[in-house]
N, C-alpha and C positions, 0 to 999 in steps of 0.2 A: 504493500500500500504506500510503505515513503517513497519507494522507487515511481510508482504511477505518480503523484502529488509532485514529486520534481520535478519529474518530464513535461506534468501539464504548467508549472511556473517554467522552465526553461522554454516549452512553445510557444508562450503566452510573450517573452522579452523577444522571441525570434518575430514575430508582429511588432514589436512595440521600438525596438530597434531600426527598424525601417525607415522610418522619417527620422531619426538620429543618423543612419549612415548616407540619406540623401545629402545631408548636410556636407556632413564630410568630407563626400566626394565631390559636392561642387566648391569648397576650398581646397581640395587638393591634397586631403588628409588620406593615408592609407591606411591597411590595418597595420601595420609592426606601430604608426604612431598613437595611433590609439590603445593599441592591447597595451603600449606603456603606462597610458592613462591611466585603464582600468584597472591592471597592476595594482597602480599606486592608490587608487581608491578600495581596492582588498584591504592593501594593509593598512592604510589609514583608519578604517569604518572596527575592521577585526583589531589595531591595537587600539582604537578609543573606548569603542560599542560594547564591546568582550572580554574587560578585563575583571580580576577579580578584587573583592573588598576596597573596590573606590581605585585599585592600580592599573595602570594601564597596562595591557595582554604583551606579555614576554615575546619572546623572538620564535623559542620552537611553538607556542602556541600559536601566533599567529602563523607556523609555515604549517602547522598541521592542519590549520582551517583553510586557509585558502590552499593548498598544495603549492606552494612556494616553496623556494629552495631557504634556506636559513641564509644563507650568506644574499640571495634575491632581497629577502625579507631585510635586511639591514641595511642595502644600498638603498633602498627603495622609504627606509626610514629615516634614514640620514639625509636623504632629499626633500623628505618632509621639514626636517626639523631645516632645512636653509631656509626654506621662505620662498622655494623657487616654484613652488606650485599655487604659489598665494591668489583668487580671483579678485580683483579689483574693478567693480561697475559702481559704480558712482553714478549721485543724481549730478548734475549739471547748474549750470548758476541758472542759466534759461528756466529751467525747474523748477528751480527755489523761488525764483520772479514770479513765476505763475504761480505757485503752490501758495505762496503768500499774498498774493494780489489777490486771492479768492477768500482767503482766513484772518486775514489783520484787519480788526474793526478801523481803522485809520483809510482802510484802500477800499473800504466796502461799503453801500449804502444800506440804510434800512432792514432792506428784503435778505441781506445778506450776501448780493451781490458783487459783482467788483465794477467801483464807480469807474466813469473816463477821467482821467489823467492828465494834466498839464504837464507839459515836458519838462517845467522848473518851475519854483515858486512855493516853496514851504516844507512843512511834515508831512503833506498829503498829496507830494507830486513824484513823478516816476523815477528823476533823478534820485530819490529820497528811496524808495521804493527801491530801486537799484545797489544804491550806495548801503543798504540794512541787508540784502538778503541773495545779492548778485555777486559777492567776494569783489576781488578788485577790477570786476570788468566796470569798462567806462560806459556811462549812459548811453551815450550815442551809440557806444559799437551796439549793445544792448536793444537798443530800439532796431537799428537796422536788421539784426539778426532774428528780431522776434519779427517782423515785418517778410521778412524773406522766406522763414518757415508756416507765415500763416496765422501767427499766433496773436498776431495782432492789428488792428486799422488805425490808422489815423485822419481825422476830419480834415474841415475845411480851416478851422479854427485852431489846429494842432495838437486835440484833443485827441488821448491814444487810448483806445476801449480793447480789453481785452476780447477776442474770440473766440478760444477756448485753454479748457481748462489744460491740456497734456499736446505734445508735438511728436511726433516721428523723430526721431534722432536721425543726424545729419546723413549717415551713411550707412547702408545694408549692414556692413559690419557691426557696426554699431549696437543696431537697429536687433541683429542675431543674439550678440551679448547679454542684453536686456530681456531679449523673449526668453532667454534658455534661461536666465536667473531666475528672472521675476516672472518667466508661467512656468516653465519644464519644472526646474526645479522646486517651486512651490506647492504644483500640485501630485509630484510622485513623492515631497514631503508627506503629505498629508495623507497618501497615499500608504505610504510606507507605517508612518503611525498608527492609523486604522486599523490595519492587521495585526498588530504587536498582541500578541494574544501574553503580551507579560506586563503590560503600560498599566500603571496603576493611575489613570485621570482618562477625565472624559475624552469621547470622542472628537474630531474635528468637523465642523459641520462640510457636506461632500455632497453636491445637490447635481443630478444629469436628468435631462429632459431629453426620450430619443423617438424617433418613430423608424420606421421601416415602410411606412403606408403610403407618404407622399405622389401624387401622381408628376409624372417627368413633366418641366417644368415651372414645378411649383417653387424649386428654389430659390431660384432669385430673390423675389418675395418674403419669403420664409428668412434668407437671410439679409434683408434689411431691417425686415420687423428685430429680427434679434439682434444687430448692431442697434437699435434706436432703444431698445430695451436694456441690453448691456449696459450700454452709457449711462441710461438714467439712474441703475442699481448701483454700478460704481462709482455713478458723481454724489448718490447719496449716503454711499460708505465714507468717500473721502469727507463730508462733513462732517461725520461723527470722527473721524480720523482730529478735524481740524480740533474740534472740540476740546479733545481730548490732550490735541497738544497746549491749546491754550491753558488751559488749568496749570498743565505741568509749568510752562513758560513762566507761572504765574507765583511757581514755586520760587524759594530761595536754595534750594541743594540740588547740584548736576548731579548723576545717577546715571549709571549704563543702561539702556534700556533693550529689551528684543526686538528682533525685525517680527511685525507682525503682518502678514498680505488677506485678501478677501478677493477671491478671485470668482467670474464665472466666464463659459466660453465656449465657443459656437465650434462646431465640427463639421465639413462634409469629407464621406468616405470618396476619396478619386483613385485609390493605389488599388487594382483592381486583380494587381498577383497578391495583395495584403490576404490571408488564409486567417481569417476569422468566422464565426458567426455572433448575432446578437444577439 
């Protein structure tokens, strides 16, 4: 029975790997660079995940669990411990301009909204705006650049109005970085927790709406309803998101805090060798 039970998790990653290895091969990645990766995330996961009485998992236990050689297993820890596998995605000062233009009662009217902006002229103009929440970029580059990605208009009066809340980062690569963090990796988090049949705390909320019934066609449709739906769920997470930091901000003690994400997200099946059923 464990033999059946692994086979079906091993076929189940042989699907789910699919659009991980399209990726790959349209950057140019092979498998010897990748099986290095994964290597490295055995023994990372087995010496953190699997140690005993609070220690982290020795060298023959971690080659016994992942079947690594012991001397594999040290080179492969010793690269860990440089720093040389560290991910680094960062928000962006663009970001932080928008993220804040929407949540600082100073940039925002009544309703909550984020007011139009005078390009200079007090606590309540963009230069200001920029100068509290943009690091050291200068206003103007700052305008140009939010103008260029869309993220912003400016009138007839030189009044600059926000247009939305979030932008496409500059470049596909970019663009990759960010999905793989902040979707891949957050939802086979959550993923991964849900099954822990040893997790002593609640569940993670995990919500999929699917059908199979659709008549050809109908997607298009189907998938704008749920971009226009998506947005609205996640523009009213981030509120409570903002909420939550203004209390903190509001504190006098900085404190480490966790990344927390709230994700939901549209699927259509196109990979037509993909060997699943619903």
């Amino acid at each position: 029975m464990q033999e059946k039970l692994k086979q079906q998790v091993l076929n189940t990653f042989l699907l789910v790997m699919r659009p991980v290895i399209r990726i790959l091969l349209r950057y140019g990645i092979g498998y010897r660079e990748f099986a290095e990766v994964v290597k490295t995330a055995f023994v990372d996961v087995a010496s953190s995940d699997f140690g005993l009485r609070g220690r982290p998992t020795n060298i023959s236990r971690v080659a016994v669990m992942t079947g690594l050689t012991r001397k594999e297993v040290k080179r492969l820890r010793d690269k860990l411990g440089s720093g040389d596998t560290i991910i680094a995605v960062k928000t962006t000062p663009l970001a932080d301009v928008l993220h804040h233009w929407h949540a600082q009662p100073e940039f925002t009217n009544s309703s909550g909204e984020p007011r139009a902006l005078s390009f200079t002229g007090g606590n309540d103009s963009f230069a200001e705006l920029v100068r509290k929440y943009g690091g050291d970029v200068p206003a103007g580059a700052m305008r140009t650049e939010m103008k260029r990605v869309g993220a912003i208009v400016e009138d007839e009066s030189g009044q600059l109005r926000a247009t939305s809340r979030g932008f496409r980062p500059g470049s596909q690569h970019e663009n990759l970085l960010t999905l793989l963090v902040h979707g891949a990796y957050s939802i086979l988090s959550n993923i991964a927790h849900n099954t822990d049949s040893e997790r002593d705390d609640e569940s993670w909320a995990h919500r999929i709406a699917f059908t199979t019934s659709l008549q050809d066609g109908d997607n298009r449709q189907l998938r704008r309803i749920a971009k226009d739906r998506i947005k609205e769920f996640s523009e009213s997470i981030d509120d409570i998101f903002m909420t939550y930091e203004a209390l903190q901000n509001a504190g006098t003690e900085s404190q480490e805090h966790d990344a927390i994400a709230v994700g939901v997200f549209y699927f259509e099946e196109h990979d037509k060798s993909a060997k699943y059923e619903w």
